[in-house]
Structure formats: C-alpha cells, structure tokens
N, C-alpha and C positions, 0 to 999 in steps of 0.2 A: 174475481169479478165476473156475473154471467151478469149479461144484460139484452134481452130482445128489443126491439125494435121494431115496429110495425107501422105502416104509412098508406094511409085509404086515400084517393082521391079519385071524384068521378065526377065531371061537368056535361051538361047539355044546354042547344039551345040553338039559335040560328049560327051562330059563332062561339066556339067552345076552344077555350086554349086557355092550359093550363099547363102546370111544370111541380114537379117537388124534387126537393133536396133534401137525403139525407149524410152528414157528415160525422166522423167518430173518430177522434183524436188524443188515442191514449197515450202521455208521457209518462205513467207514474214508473217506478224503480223500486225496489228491492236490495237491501245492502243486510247482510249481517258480518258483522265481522271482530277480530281481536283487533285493537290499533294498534297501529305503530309503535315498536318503544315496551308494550305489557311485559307484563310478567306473569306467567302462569307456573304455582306447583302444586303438588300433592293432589291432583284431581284423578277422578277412578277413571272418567271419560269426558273428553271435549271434543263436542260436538257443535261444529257451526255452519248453518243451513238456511238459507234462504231460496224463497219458494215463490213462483209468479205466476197467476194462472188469470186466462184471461181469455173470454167466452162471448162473442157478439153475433145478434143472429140479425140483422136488415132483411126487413121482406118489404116491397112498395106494390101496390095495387093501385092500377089507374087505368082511367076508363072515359073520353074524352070523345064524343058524339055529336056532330050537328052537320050544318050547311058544310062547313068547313070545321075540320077537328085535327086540331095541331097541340100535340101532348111531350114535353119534352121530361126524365126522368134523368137523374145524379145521385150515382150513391156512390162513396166513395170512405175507406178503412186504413187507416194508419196505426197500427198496432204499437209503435216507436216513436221516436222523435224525431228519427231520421238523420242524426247524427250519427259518425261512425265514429268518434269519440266517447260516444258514450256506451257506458254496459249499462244494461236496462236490472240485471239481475247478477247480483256478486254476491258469494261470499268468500273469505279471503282471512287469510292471521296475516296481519299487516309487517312490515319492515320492520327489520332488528327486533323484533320479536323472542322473547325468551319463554321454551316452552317445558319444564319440568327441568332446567337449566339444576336449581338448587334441591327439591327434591322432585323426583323421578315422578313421570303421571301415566295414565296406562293408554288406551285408544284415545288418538285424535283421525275425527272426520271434517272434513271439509267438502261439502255440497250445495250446487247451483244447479237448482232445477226450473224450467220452463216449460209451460204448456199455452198455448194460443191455439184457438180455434175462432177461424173468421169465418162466416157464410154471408151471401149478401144475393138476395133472389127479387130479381124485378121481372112483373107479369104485368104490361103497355097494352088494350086497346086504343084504337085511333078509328073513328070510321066519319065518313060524311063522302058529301061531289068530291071534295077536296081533304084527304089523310094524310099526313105527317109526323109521322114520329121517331123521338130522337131518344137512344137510351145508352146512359153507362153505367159501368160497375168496374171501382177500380178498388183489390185489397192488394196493403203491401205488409208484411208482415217480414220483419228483418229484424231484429234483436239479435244484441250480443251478452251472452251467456257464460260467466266467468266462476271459477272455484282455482283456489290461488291460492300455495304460501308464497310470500315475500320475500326479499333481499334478506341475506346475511341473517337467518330466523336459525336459528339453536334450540334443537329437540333433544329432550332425552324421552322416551316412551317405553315402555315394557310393550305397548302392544300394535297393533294394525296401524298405520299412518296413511289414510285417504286423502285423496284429495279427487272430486267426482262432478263433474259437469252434466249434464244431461237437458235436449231439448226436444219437443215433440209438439211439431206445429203443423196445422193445416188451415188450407185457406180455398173455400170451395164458392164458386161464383156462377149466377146462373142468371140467362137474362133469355125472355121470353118475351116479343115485341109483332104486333100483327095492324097493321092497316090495312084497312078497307076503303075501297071509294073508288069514282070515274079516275079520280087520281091519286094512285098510293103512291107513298114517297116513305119507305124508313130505312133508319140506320141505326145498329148495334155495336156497341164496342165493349168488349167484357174483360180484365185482365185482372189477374192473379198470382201474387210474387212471393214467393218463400224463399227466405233465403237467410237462415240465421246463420251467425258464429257463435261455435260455444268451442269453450275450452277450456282445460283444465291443466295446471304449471304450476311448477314448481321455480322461484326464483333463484339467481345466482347466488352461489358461497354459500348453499346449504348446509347446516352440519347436524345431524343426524345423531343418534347414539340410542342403544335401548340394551 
C-alpha cells in the first residue's frame, strides 16, 4: 500500500482560524500459512511467505492571516492496531504439522517480511496583531513480525529448512510552524515511534529428519 496525502488550507480576513486534521489508521494483516493438523508430501519446494508493505506520506500546508490568526494543525499515524496481541504479518506451518512425514519433500522456507515507511511534514503560517499556532505530528509504527514453525511439526526434508523474519521500518516526522504578530504565541510537538518485534521460531517437540 503507498498512499500520499496532501492538505491545503489557507484563511484570511479580520478574524481567521482554522485547524485540519489529518488521521491514518492502518489495521490490515498479512497471514500465509500451512494449518494446523496438514499434511504435506512429495513437494520439490515449500515455500510460505507473507509480505507487508506499507508507504504513507502526510504533508498539511496552512496559512492563517488576519486581525487575529489562530491556525491549529493534527496529523497523527498508526501504522498497527496497537495491540500487542496481535502479529500484523505472519507466516507460520501451523501445529502438528506433518511435513514430508510419508514421502520426503526437499526445501521448505518460511518468511515474514515487513516494510513501513511513515513521513508526516506539516509547514504552519500564523500572522496578524494577534498569532497563534498550534502543531502536532504523531507516527507510531510498532508491528509485530512473525515466521514460525509450530508445536510438535515433523519434517523430513532433503534440503534447507528456513525459517526467516525480517523488518525494515522508518518513520520520519517534520514539523515547521512560524507566527507572526504584536503577539506570537506557538507551539510544536513532533513524535516518532519505531519500535517493531519480529521474530522468527521454531516451536517445541520439533522433529526434523532429511
């Protein structure tokens, strides 16, 4: 998913106040997997991979001019659901799993890949006798990133047995805010959170064979 986002606003007049919000709340998820219980044989290569990519660019422009000009700006990024329950991006060969058990199968991979890239750039005029302005910018970007075999899963494989995590996230926040006037008055507050888990496991009572 890349998705930009762009936010014009500009008032005048004797009295000029205005505000915008923009808000971005992505929950979607990512699962591939073998369930629980399969049965997998005679395959040259198994291969299970799920992939998450997820691209947001927020720019707001505002420009807020008069007697008195009081401009207030909100942009704020939730990349997750914000549960710590939840894995946003899995892939996994699920529990009791039988993998080339009856006949032999050659490479299996297992891959959970994640990419997020947040930006979020707010640029505030305020001018008049009396300026005011108020600006945020808040990304969090925390997802958890799993690749997994399961409980009590039995492989027989001839070849490479992966199992591969990987996340690559950033999250870059920029806040540019300027009053003018007999009375400026502004405030910025900018924050930017990265902070994924990924991981990649093997569960208990593995049994292996190749």
């Amino acid at each position: 998913v890349k998705i930009p986002l762009t936010v014009f606003a500009f008032l005048g007049g004797a009295v000029a106040i205005g505000a915008t919000v923009t808000v971005v709340n992505d929950n979607s998820k990512q699962l591939a997997e073998i369930s629980n219980n399969a049965k997998v044989d005679d395959a040259n290569a198994i291969t299970v991979n799920a992939v998450n990519y997820q691209d947001y660019d927020a720019t707001t422009f505002s420009v807020y001019i008069g007697a008195v000009g009081i401009g207030v700006n909100f942009t704020r990024m939730g990349l997750d659901d914000g549960n710590i329950n939840t894995d946003e991006t899995v892939a996994r060969i699920g529990n009791n799993a039988d993998i080339g058990k009856t006949t032999q199968v050659g490479t299996v991979t297992v891959t959970a890949t994640s990419t997020v890239l947040a930006e979020a750039d707010t640029y505030a005029v305020t001018g008049g006798l009396a300026a005011i302005g108020i600006n945020f910018n808040f990304l969090d970007v925390t997802p958890f990133v799993r690749a997994e075999i399961g409980n009590n899963v039995e492989m027989n494989a001839s070849g490479l047995v992966s199992v591969i995590a990987t996340g690559d996230m950033d999250a870059d926040s920029t806040l540019i805010g300027v009053s003018v006037g007999l009375l400026g008055i502004g405030s910025a507050h900018s924050r930017a959170e990265v902070s994924p888990d990924v991981t990649a496991e093997i569960g208990s009572d593995f049994g292996g064979s190749g």
